[in-house]
VOFIGU-959318 format. One record per residue (C-alpha): x, y, z; residue number from 1; residue in one letter. Coordinates in Angstrom, 1 decimal. Layout:
# residues N
<kolgu <X Y Z> NUM "A">,
...
# end
This chain:
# residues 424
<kolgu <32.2 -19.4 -1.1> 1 "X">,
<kolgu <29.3 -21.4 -2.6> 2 "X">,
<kolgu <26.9 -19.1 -4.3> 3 "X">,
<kolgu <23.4 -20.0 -6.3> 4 "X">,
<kolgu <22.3 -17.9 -8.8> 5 "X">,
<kolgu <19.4 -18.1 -11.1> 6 "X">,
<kolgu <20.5 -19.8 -14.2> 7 "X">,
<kolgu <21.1 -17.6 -17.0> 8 "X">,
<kolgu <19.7 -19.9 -19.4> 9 "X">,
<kolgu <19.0 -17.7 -22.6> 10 "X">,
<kolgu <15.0 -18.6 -23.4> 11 "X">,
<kolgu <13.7 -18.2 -26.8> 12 "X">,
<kolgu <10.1 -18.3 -27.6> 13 "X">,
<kolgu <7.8 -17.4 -30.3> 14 "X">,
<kolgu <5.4 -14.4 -30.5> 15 "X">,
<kolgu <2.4 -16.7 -29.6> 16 "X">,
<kolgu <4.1 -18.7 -27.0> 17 "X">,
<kolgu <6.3 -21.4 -28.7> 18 "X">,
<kolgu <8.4 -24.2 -26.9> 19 "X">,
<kolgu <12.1 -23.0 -26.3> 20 "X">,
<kolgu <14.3 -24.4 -29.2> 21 "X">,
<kolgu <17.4 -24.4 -30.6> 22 "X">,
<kolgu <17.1 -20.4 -32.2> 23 "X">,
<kolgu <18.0 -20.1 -28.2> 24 "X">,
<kolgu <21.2 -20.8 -29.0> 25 "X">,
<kolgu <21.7 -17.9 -31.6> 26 "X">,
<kolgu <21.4 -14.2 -31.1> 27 "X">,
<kolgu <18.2 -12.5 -32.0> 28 "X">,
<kolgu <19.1 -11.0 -35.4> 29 "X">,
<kolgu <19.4 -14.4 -37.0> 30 "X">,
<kolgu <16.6 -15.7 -35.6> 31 "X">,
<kolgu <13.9 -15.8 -38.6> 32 "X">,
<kolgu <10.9 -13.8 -37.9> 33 "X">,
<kolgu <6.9 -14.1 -38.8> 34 "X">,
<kolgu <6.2 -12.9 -42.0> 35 "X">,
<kolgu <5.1 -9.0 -42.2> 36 "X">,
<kolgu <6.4 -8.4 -38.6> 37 "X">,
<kolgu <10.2 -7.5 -39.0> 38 "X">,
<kolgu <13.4 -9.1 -36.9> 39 "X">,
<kolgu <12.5 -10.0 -33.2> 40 "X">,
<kolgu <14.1 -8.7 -30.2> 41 "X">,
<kolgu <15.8 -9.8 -27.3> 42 "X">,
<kolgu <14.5 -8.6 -23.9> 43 "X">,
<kolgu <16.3 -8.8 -20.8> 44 "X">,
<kolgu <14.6 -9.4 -17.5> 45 "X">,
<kolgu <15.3 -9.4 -14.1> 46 "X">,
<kolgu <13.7 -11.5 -10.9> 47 "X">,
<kolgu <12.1 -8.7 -8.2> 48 "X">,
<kolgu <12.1 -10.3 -5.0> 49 "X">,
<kolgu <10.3 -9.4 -1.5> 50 "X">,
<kolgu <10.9 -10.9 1.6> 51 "X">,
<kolgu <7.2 -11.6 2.7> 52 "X">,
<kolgu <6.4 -12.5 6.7> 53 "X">,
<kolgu <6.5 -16.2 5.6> 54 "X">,
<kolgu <9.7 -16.1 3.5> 55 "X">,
<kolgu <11.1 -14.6 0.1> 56 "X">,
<kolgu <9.1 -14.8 -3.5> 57 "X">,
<kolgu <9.5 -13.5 -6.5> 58 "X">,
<kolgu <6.7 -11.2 -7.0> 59 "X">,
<kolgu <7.7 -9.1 -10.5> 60 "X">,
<kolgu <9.9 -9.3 -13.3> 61 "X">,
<kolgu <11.1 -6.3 -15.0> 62 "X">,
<kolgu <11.5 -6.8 -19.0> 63 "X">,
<kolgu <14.3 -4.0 -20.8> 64 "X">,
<kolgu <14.3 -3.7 -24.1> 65 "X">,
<kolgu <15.1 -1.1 -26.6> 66 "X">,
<kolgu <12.2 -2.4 -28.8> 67 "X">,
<kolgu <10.0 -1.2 -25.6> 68 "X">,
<kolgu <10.3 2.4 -26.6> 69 "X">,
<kolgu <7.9 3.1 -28.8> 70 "X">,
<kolgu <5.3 0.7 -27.8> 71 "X">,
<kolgu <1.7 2.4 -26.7> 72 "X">,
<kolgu <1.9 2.0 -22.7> 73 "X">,
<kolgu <-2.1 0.6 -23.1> 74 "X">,
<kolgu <-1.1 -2.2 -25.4> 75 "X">,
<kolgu <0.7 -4.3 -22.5> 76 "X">,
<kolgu <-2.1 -6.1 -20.3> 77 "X">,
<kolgu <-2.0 -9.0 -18.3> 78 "X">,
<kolgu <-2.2 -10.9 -20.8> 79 "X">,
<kolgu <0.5 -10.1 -23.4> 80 "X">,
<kolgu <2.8 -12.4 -21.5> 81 "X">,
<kolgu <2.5 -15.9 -20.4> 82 "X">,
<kolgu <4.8 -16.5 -17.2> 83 "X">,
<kolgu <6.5 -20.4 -16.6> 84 "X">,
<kolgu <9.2 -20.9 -13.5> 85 "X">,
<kolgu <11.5 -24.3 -12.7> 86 "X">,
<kolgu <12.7 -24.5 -9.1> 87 "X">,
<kolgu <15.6 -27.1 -8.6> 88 "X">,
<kolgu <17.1 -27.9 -5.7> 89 "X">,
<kolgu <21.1 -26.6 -5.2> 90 "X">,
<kolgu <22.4 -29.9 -3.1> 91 "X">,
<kolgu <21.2 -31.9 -5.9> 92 "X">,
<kolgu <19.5 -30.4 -9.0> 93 "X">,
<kolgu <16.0 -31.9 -8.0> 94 "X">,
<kolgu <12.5 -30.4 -9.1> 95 "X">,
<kolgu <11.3 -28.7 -6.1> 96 "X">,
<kolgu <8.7 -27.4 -8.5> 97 "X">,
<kolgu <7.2 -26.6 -12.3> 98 "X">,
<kolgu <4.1 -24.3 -12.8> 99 "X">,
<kolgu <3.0 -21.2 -14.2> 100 "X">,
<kolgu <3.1 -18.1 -12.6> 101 "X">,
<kolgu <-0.2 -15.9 -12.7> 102 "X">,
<kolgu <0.5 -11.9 -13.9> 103 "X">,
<kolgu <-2.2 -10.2 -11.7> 104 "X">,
<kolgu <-0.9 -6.3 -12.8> 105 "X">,
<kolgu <1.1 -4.8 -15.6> 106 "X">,
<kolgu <3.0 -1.2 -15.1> 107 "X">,
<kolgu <5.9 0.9 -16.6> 108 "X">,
<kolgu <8.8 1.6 -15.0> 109 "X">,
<kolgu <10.5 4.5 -17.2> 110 "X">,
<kolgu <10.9 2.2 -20.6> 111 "X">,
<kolgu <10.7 -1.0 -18.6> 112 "X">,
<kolgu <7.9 -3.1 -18.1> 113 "X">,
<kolgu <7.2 -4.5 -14.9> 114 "X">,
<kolgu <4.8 -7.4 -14.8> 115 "X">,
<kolgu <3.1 -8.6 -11.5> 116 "X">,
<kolgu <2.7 -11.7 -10.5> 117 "X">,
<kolgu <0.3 -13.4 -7.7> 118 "X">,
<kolgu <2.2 -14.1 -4.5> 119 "X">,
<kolgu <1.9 -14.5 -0.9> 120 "X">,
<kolgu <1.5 -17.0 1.9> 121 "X">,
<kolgu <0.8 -20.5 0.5> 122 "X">,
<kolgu <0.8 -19.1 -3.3> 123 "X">,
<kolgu <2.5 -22.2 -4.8> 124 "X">,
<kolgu <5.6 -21.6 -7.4> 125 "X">,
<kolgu <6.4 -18.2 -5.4> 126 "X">,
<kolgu <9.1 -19.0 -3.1> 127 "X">,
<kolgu <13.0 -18.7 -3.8> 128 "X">,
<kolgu <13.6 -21.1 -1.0> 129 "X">,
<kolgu <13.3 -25.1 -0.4> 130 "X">,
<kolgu <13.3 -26.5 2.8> 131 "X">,
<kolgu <15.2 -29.8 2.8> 132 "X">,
<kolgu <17.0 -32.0 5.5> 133 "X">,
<kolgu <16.4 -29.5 7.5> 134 "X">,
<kolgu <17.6 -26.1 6.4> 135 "X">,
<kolgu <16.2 -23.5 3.5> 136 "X">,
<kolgu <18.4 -23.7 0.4> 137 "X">,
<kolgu <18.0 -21.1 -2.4> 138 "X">,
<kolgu <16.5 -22.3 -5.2> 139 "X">,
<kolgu <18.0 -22.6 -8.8> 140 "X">,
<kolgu <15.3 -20.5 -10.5> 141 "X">,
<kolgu <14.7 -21.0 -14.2> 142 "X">,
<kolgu <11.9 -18.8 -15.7> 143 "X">,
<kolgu <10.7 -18.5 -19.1> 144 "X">,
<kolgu <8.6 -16.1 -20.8> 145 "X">,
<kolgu <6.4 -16.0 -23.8> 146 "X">,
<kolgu <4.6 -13.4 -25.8> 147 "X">,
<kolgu <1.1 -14.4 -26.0> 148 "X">,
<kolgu <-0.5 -11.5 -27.8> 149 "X">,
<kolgu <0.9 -8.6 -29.5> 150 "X">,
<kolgu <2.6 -5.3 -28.2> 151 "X">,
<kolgu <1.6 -2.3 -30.9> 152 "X">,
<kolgu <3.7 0.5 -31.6> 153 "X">,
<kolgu <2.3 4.4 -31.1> 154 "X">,
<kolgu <0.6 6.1 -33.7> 155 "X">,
<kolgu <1.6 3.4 -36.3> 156 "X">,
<kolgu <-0.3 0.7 -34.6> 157 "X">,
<kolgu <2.3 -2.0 -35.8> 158 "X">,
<kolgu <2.9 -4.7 -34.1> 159 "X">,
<kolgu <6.5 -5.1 -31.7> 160 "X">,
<kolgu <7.7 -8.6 -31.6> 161 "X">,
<kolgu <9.9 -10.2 -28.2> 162 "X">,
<kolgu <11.1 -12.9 -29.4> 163 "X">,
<kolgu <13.8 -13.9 -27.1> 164 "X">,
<kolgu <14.1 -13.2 -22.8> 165 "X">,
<kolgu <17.3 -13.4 -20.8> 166 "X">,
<kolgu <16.9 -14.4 -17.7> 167 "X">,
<kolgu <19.3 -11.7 -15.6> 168 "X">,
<kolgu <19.3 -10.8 -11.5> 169 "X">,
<kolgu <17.1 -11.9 -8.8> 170 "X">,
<kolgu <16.6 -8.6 -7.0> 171 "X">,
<kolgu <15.7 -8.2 -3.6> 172 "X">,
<kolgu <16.4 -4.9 -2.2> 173 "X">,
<kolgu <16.2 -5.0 1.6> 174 "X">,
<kolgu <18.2 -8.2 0.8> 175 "X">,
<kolgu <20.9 -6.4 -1.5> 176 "X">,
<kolgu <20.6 -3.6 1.4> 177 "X">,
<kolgu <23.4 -6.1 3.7> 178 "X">,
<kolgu <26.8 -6.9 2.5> 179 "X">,
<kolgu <28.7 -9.8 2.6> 180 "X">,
<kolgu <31.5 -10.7 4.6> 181 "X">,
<kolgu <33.3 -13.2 6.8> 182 "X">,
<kolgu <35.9 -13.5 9.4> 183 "X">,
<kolgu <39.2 -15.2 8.6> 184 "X">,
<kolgu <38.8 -18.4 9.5> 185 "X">,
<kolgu <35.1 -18.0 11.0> 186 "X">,
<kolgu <31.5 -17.4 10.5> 187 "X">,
<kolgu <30.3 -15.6 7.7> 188 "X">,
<kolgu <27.8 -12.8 8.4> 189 "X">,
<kolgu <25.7 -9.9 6.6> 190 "X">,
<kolgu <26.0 -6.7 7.6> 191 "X">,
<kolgu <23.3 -3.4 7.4> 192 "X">,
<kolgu <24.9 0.0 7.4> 193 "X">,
<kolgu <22.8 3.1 8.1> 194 "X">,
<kolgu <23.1 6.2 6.7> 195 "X">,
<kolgu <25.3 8.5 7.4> 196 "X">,
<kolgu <23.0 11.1 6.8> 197 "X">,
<kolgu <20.8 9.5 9.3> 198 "X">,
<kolgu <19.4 11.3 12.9> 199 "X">,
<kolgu <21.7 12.4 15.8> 200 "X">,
<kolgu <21.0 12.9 19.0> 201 "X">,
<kolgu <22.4 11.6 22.8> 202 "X">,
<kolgu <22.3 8.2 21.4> 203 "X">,
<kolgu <25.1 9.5 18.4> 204 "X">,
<kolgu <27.8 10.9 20.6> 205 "X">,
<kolgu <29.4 7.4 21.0> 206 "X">,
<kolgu <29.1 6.0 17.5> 207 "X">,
<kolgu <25.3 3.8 16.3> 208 "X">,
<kolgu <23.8 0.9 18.2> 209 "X">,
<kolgu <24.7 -2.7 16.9> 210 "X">,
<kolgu <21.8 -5.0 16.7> 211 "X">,
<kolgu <22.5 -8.6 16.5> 212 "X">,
<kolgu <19.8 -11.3 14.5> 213 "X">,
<kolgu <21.1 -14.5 15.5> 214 "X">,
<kolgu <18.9 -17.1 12.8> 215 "X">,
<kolgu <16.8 -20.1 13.8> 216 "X">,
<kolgu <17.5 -23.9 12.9> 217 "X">,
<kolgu <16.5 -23.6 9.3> 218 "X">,
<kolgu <19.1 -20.8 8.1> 219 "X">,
<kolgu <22.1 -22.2 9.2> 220 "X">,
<kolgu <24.4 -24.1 6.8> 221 "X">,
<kolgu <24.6 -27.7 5.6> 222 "X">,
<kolgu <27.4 -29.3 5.6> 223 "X">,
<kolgu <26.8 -33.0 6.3> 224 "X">,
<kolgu <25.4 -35.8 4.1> 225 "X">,
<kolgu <28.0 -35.5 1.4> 226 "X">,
<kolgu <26.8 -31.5 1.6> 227 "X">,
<kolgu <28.8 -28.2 1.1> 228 "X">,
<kolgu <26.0 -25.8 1.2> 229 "X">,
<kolgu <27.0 -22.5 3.9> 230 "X">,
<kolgu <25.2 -19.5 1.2> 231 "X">,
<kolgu <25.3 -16.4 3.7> 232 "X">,
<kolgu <21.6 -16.0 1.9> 233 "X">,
<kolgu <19.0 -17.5 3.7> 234 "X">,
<kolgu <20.0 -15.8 6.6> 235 "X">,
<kolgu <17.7 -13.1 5.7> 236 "X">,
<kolgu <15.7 -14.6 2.9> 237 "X">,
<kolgu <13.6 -16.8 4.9> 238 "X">,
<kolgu <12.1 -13.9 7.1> 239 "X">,
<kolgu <12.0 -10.7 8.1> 240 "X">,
<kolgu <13.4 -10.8 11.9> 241 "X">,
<kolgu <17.2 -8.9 10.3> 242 "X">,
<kolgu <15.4 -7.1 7.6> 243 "X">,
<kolgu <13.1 -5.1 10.8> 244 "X">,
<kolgu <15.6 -3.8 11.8> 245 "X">,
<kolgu <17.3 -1.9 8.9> 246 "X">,
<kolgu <13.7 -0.4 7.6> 247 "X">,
<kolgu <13.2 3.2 8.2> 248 "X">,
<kolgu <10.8 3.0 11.2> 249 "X">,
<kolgu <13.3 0.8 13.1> 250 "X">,
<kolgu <16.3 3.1 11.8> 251 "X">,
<kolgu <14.5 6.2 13.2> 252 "X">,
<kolgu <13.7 4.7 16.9> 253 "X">,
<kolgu <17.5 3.9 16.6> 254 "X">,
<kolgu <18.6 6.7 15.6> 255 "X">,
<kolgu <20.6 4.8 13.1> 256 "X">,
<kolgu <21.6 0.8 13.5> 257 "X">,
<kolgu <24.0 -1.3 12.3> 258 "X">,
<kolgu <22.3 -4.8 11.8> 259 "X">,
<kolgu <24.5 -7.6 12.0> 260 "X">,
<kolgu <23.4 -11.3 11.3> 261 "X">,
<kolgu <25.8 -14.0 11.2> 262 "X">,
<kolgu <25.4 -16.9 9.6> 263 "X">,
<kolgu <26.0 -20.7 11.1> 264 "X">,
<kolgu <27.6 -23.5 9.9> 265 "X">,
<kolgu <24.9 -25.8 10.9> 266 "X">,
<kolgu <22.6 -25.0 14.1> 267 "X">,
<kolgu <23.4 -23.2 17.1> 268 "X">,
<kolgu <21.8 -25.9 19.4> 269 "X">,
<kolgu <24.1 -28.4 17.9> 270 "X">,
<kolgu <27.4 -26.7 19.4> 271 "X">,
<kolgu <26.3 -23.5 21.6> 272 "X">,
<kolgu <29.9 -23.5 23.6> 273 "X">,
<kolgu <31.6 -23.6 20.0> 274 "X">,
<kolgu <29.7 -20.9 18.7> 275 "X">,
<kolgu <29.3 -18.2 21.3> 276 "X">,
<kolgu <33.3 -17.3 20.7> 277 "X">,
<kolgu <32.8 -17.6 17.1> 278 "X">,
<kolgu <29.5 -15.3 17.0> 279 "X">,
<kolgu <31.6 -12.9 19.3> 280 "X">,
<kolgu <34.8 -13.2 16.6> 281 "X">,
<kolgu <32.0 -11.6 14.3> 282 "X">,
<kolgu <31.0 -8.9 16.6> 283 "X">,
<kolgu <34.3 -7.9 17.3> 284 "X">,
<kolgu <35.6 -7.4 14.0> 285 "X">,
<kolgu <32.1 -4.8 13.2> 286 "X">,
<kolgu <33.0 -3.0 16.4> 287 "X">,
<kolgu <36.7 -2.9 14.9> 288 "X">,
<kolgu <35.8 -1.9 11.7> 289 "X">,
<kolgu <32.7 0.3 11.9> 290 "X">,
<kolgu <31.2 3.7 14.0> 291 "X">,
<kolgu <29.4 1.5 16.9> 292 "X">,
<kolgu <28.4 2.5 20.5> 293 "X">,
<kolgu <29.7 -0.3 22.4> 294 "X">,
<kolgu <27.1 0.6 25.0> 295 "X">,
<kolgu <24.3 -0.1 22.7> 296 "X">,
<kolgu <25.0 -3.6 21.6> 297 "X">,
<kolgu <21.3 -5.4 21.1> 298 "X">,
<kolgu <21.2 -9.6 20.8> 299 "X">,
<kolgu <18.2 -10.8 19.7> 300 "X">,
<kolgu <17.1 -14.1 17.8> 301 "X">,
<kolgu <14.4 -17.0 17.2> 302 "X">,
<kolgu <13.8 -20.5 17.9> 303 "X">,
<kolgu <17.7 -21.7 17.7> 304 "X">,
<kolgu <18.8 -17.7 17.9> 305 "X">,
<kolgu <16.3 -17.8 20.8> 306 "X">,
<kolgu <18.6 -20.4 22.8> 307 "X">,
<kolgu <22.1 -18.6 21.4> 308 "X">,
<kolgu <20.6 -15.1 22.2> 309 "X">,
<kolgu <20.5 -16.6 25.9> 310 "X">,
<kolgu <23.8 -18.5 25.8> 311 "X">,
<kolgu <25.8 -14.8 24.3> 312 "X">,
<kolgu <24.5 -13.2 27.4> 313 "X">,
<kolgu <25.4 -15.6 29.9> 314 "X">,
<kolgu <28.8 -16.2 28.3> 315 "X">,
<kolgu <29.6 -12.5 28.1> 316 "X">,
<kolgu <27.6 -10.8 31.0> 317 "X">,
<kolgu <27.3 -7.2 30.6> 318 "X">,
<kolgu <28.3 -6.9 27.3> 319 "X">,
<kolgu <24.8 -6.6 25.6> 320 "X">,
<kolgu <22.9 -3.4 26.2> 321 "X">,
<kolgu <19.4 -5.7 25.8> 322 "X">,
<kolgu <18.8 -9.5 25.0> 323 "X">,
<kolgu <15.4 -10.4 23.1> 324 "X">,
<kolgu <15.2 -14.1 23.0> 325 "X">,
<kolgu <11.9 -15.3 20.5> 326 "X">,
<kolgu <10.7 -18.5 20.5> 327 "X">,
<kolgu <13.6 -20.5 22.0> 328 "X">,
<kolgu <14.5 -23.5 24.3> 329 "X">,
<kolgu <17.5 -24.4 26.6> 330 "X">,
<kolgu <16.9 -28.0 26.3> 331 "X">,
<kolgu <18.1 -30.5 23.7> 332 "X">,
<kolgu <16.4 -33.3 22.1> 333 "X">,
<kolgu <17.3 -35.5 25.2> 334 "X">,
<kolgu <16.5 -33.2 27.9> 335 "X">,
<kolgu <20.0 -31.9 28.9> 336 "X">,
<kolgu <19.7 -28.0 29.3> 337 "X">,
<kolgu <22.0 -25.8 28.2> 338 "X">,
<kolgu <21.6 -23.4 30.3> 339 "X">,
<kolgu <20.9 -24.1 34.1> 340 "X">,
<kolgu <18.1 -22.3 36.3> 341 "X">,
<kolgu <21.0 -20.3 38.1> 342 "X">,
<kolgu <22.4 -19.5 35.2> 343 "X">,
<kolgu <19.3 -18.0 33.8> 344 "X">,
<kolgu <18.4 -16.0 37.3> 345 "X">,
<kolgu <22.0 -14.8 36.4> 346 "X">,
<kolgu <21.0 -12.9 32.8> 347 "X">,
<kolgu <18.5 -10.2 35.0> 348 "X">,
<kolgu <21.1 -7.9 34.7> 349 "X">,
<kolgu <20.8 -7.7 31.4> 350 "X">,
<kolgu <17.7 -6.1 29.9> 351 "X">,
<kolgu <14.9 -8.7 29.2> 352 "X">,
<kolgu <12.0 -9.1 26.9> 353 "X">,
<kolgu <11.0 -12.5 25.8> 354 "X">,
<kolgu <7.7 -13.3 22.6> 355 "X">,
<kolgu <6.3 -16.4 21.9> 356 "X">,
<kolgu <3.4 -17.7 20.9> 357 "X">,
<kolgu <0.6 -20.3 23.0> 358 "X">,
<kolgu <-0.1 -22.3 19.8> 359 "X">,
<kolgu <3.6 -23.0 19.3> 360 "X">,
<kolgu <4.0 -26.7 18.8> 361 "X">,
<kolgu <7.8 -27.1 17.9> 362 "X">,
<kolgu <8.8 -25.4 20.9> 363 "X">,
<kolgu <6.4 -25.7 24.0> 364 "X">,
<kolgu <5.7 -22.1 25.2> 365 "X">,
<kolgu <5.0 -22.8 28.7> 366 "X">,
<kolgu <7.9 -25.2 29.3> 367 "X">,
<kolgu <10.6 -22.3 28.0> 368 "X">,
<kolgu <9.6 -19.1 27.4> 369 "X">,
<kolgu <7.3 -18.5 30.1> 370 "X">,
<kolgu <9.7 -20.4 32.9> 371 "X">,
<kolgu <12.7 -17.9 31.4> 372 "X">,
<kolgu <10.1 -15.1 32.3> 373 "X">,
<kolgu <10.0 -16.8 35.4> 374 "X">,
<kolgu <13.1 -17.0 36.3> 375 "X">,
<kolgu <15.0 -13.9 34.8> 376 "X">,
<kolgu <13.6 -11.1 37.1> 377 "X">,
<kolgu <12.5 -8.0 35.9> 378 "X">,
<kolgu <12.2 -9.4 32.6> 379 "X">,
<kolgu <9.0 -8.3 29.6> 380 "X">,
<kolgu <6.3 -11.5 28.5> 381 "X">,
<kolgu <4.8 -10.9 25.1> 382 "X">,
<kolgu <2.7 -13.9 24.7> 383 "X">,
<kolgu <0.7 -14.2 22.2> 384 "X">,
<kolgu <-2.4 -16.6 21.8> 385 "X">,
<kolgu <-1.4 -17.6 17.6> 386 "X">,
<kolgu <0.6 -16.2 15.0> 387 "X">,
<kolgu <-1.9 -13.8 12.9> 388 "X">,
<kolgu <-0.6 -10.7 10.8> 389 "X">,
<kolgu <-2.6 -9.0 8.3> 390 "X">,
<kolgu <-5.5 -11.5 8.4> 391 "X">,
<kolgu <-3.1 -14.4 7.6> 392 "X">,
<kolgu <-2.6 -16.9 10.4> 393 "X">,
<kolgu <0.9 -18.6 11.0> 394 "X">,
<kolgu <2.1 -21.2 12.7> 395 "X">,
<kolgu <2.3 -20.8 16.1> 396 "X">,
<kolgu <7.0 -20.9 15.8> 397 "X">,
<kolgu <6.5 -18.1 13.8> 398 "X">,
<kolgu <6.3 -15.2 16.6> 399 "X">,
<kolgu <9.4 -13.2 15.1> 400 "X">,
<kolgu <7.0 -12.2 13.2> 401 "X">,
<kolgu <5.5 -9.8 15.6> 402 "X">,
<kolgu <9.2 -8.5 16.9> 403 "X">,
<kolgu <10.0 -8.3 12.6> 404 "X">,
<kolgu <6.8 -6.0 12.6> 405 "X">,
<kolgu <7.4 -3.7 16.1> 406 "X">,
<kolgu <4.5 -5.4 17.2> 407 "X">,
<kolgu <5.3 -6.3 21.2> 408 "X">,
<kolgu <4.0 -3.7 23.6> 409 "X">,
<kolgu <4.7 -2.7 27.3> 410 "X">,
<kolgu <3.4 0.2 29.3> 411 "X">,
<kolgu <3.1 2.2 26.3> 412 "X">,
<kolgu <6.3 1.2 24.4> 413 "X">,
<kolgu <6.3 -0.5 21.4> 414 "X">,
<kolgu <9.7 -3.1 21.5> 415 "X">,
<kolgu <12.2 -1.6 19.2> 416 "X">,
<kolgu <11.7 1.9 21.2> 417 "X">,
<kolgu <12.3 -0.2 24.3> 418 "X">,
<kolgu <15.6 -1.7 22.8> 419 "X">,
<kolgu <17.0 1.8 21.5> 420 "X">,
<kolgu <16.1 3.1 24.8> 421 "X">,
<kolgu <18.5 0.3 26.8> 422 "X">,
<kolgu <21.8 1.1 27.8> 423 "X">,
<kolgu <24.9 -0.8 28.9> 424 "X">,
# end
């Protein structure tokens, strides 16, 4: 398996923000020290990442250090450290960007201390992801930190030195929540397990509901153009259409869910007959393996997910307690549909509800989602006019973002109540 990880580069700077030199090569006790201001230490510090409705950025880092102890908590501001991040690209090691990051807050955390930094949509330098021929990589992530003004130790006042940072973990904990796996031979997927101390009830005599996030185009693998890049990481990294589903509200309507989101090799538009049978290999092998309701086996997905959330219900019918395609097309770049008109009449037994947006300009609204409406009877429209969440407006592609946030109502019933309410 291919895996990026932030470089571990070890970063040494001075006390007033020096270039990294070669003392980053030696450990901290031989590193010479300012006059009057005792031996430097080394601080540790790790990446804290949020998945954010537009994608994953690194929105703290956490410094450890024993020489934190005794500083006075009201000496760290904003500005006792100056923040720099290099992004490079995994296929090929190219800048994808080199800035500064801006520290908006400073906090404790027990001995630790956690510096903010600005983020959110279209905050440049933020991201942990590169889109690139087509599919989001994971960055190489290369941060260095300086000590711009001085720390001061209680009572006595004297000053407390960081003269060298290790660059540790990017942390991401709804991320770190899934685990990894794949089947022998097939896809590789991550898997959400809820608690065992979680709720019971009628939906808990038969084991949890499975809920299925199949990705869109950008979070499959890349292996073509002399690529090897299948990461099992952008899967949930680039937004938060798995990570819904294994928060606490969702978990609650659920009563407790597995969430299950496999990972594929390229796109499933590209080969939907190749990988219906391998999306069901991965399936399988959680129903095997774990405490799941096989009556309460929920497919949903986006753009490319949208199309193979269709094709898994019309290659297995009846299997899926409720379908919730987002966002997708039958149709390929020439016009040949994947699925026929009969075969999409055919998926009403199956529970329905279908989101998109109006605005969408990758894939046109009217010409797919609506006509599925259309066509699959009995099935739920959520249309929305845009993309907009929390005063931010998306593009128009982006309406998992609505079904990520329990957003999509019918007669009273928000969509993720309506899902843990279906039943094979």
């Amino acid at each position: 398996m291919r895996t990026t990880l932030p470089r571990r580069s070890l970063l040494t700077t001075g006390a007033v923000g020096a270039a990294v030199g070669a003392t980053a090569l030696l450990p901290a006790a031989a590193q010479a020290a300012p006059p009057g201001r005792g031996t430097a230490s080394q601080a540790r510090f790790d990446l804290g990442a949020e998945v954010l409705d537009g994608g994953e950025q690194v929105v703290t880092l956490t410094l450890r250090s024993p020489a934190l102890a005794p500083v006075d908590r009201e000496s760290l501001t904003v500005d006792t450290f100056a923040v720099h991040v290099r992004a490079t690209s995994p296929l090929d090691g190219a800048l994808a960007y080199e800035q500064d990051r801006v520290v908006t807050a400073v906090r404790w955390s027990g001995r630790d201390a956690v510096l903010e930094l600005e983020h959110g949509q279209d905050v440049a330098g933020a991201s942990t992801l590169l889109y690139t021929s087509g599919r989001n990589v994971r960055l190489d992530l290369e941060y260095t930190i300086t000590q711009a003004a001085p720390l001061r130790k209680r009572g006595s006042g004297a000053e407390v030195e960081l003269g060298s940072f290790v660059q540790g973990e990017l942390v991401s904990p709804e991320v770190d929540a899934f685990t990894h796996h794949q089947v022998d031979g097939g896809l590789k997927y991550r898997l959400f397990t809820p608690s065992s101390k979680g709720p019971k009830g009628a939906g808990r005599r038969k084991g949890r509901a499975l809920v299925v996030w199949l990705h869109g185009g950008g979070e499959g693998g890349l292996l073509t153009g002399g690529h090897d890049y299948y990461d099992n990481e952008t899967t949930l990294r680039a937004n938060r259409g798995a990570l819904g589903f294994a928060t606490d509200e969702a978990q609650e309507a659920f009563g407790g869910a597995y969430v299950l989101a496999p990972q594929s090799t390229s796109a499933w538009m590209q080969d939907g007959d190749g990988f219906a049978p391998q999306i069901q290999a991965v399936i399988d092998e959680v129903v095997a393996r774990e405490d799941i309701d096989e009556d309460r086996i929920h497919v949903l997905g986006c753009s490319n997910g949208g199309f193979m959330t269709l094709k898994m219900v019309a290659e297995q019918p009846g299997r899926f307690a409720s379908q919730v395609p987002i966002c997708g097309a039958v149709s390929g770049p020439e016009g040949t549909y994947h699925l026929s008109d009969d075969t999409l009449r055919s998926l009403a037994e199956t529970p329905t509800w279908l989101v998109a947006a109006a605005n969408d300009d990758t894939i046109d609204a009217e010409a797919n989602t609506v006509r599925f409406h259309e066509l699959i009877e009995d099935s739920i429209l959520s249309l929305y006019p845009t993309v907009e969440w929390d005063g931010v407006e998306y593009p128009g592609h982006w309406s998992w973002i609505y079904v990520a946030r329990n957003d999509p109502q019918h007669e009273g019933m928000r969509i993720w109540d309506w899902m843990a309410a279906q039943q094979r």
